[in-house]
ZATORFI-51673 format. One record per residue (C-alpha): x, y, z negated; residue in one letter. Coordinates in Angstrom, 2 decimals. Layout:
<kolgus>
((X,Y,Z),"A")
...
</kolgus>
This chain:
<kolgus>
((-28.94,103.63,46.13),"X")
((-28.52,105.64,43.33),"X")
((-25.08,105.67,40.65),"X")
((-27.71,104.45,38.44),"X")
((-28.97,101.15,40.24),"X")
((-25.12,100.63,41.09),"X")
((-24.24,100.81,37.59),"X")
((-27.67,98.31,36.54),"X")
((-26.70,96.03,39.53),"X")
((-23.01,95.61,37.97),"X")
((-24.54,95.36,34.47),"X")
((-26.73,92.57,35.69),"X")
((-24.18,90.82,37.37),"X")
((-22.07,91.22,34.33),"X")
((-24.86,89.98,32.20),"X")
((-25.46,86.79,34.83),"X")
((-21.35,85.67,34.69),"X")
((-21.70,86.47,31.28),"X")
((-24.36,83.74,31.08),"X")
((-22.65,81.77,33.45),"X")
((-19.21,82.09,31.11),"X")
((-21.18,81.51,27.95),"X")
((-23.60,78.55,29.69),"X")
((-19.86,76.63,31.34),"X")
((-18.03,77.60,27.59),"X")
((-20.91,76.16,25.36),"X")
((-21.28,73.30,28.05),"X")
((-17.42,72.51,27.73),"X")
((-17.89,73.17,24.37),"X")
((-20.61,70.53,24.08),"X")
((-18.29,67.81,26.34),"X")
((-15.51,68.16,23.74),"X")
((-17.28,67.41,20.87),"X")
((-19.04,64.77,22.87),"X")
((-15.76,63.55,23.43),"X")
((-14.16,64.32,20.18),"X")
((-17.26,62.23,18.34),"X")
((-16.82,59.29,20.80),"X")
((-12.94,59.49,20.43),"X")
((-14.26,59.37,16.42),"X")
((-16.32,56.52,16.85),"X")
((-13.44,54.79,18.56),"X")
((-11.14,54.83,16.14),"X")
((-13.39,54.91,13.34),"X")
((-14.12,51.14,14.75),"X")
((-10.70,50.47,15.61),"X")
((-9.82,51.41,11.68),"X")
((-12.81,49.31,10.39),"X")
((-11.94,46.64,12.77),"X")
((-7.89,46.54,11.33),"X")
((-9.32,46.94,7.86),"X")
((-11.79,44.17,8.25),"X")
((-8.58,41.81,9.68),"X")
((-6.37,43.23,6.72),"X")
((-9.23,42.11,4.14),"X")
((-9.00,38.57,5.91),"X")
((-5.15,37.79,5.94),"X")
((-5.16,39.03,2.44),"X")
((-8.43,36.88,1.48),"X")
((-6.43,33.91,3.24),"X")
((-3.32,34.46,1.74),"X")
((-5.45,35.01,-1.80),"X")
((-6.80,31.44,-1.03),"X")
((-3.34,29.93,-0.07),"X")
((-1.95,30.98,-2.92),"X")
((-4.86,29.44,-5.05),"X")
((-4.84,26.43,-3.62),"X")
((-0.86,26.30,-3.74),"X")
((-1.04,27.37,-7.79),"X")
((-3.37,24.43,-7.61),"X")
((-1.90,21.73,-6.13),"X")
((1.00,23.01,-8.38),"X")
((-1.03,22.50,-11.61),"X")
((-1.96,18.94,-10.27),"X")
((1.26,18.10,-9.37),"X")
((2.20,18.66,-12.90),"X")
((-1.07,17.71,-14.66),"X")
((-0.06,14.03,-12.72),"X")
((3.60,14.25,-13.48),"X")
((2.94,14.96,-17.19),"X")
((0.21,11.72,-17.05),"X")
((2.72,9.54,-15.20),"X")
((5.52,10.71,-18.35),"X")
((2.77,9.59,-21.24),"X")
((2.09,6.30,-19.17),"X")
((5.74,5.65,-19.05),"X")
((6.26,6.66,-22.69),"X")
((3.40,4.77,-23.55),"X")
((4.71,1.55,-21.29),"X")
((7.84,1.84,-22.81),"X")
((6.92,2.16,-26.19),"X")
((4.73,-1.34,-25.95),"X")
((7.88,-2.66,-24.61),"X")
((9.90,-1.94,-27.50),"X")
((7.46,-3.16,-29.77),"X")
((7.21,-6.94,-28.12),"X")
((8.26,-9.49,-30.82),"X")
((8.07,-13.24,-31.36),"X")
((7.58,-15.55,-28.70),"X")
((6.94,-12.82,-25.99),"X")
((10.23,-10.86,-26.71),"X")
((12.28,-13.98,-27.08),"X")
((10.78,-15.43,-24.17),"X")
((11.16,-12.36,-22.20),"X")
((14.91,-12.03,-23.14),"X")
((15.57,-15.40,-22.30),"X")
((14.07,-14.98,-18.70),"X")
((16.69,-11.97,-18.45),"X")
((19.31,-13.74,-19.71),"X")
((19.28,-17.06,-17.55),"X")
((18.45,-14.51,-14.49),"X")
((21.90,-12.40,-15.31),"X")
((23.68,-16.02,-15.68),"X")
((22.78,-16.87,-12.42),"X")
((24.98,-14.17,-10.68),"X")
((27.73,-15.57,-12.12),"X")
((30.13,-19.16,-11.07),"X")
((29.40,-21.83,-13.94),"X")
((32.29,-21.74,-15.79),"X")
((32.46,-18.09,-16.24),"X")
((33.05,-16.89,-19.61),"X")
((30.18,-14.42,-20.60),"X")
((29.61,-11.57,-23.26),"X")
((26.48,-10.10,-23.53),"X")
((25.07,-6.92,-25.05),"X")
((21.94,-6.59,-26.43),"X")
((19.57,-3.95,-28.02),"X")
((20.43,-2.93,-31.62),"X")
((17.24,-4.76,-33.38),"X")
((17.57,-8.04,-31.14),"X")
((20.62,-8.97,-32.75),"X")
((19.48,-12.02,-34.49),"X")
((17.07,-12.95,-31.44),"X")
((20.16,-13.12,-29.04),"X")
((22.47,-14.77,-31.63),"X")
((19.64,-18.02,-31.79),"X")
((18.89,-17.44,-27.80),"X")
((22.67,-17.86,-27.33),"X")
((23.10,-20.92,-29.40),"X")
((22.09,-22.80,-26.51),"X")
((24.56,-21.30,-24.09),"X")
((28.42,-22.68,-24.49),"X")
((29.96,-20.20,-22.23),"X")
((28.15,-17.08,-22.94),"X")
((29.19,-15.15,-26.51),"X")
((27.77,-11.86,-28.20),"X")
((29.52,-8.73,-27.22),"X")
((27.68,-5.60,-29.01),"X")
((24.92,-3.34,-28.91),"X")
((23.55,-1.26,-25.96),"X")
((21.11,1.57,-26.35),"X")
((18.05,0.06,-24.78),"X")
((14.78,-1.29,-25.22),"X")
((15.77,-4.96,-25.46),"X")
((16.91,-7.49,-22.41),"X")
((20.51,-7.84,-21.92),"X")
((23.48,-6.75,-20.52),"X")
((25.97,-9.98,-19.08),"X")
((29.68,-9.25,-17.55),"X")
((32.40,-11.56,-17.07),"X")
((34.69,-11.62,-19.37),"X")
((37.45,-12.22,-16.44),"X")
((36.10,-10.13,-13.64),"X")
((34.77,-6.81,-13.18),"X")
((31.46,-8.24,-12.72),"X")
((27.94,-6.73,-15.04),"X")
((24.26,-7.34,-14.77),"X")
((21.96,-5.23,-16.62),"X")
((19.09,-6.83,-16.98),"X")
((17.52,-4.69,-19.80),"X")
((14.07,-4.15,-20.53),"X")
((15.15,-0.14,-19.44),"X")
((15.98,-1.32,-16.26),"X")
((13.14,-3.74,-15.24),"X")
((10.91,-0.91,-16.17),"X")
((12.77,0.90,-13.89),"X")
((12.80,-1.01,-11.02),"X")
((9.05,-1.40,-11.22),"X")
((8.18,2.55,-11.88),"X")
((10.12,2.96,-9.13),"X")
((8.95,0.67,-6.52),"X")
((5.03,0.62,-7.44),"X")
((5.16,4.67,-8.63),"X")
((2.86,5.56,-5.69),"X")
((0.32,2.47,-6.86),"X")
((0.51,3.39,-10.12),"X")
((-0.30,7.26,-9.44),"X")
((-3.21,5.98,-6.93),"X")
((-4.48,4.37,-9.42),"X")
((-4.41,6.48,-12.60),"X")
((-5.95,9.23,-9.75),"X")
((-8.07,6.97,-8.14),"X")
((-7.05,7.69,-5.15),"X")
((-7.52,4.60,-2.60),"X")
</kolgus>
């Protein structure tokens, strides 16, 4: 064998790892990317997939807070209907007169009476325009005198002129007692909700 065929053999051989190197390198090559673009598409989809539940718990914390601002504005929307009902309640209340408001005040005055013994001596104060009312309401009472005015809406206020003992039986306070116990009725029905 010649130098010459030596030297082609070793070319050839050189050439054939060459391949070889270049084939294994572009076929590593190709398994990286392979597994570079999979590795991609993983946490591409991972990303999308924590994006998607970000968009979620802030869309459900975006509704929460709607409904909260809501029930907020209803909450007030009802408190502010319950004040005008009240206003408008007590300004009905103010404006009795005649038999009603005389009867009325009567019915508040025998019921404050009745917490007291018999012969107690009794002052009562009364609201500033029933005055005259109370003074002809009291004529028929011995034991019971006038004592002054009381900011209110009418009624009366009775206390022993010997004790510590007082019963306010005001208009104010009968309103009062009633808003307070039937509140939830009176909001279920203004609402209408049964």
């Amino acid at each position: 064998m010649s130098l010459d065929t030596v030297v082609e053999e070793i070319r050839e051989d050189a050439r054939e790892r060459a391949d070889e190197i270049r084939q294994e390198g572009e076929d590593r090559a190709d398994d990286i990317v392979s597994a570079a673009e999979s590795e991609a598409d993983d946490i591409l989809e991972a990303a999308e997939a924590e994006v998607e539940r970000e968009i979620e718990r802030e869309r459900e914390q975006a509704v929460s807070s709607a409904k909260l601002d809501a029930k907020h504005e209803r909450m007030s929307a009802r408190r502010d209907a319950l004040e005008s009902v009240r206003e408008d309640v007590e300004d009905r209340i103010a404006s009795l007169d005649g038999e009603d408001r005389e009867e009325l005040t009567r019915a508040l005055l025998n019921d404050a009476i009745e917490s007291f013994d018999e012969d107690a001596q009794l002052a009562v104060h009364y609201a500033p325009s029933d005055e005259t009312l109370l003074s002809d309401i009291l004529d028929d009472y011995t034991n019971v005198s006038i004592a002054g005015e009381y900011d209110c809406l009418g009624g009366v206020i009775v206390e022993s002129e010997t004790s510590r003992v007082r019963v306010k039986n005001t208009f104010d306070s009968v309103l009062d007692d009633v808003w307070e116990d039937d509140l939830k009725q009176i909001s279920n029905r203004l609402f209408d909700e049964q």
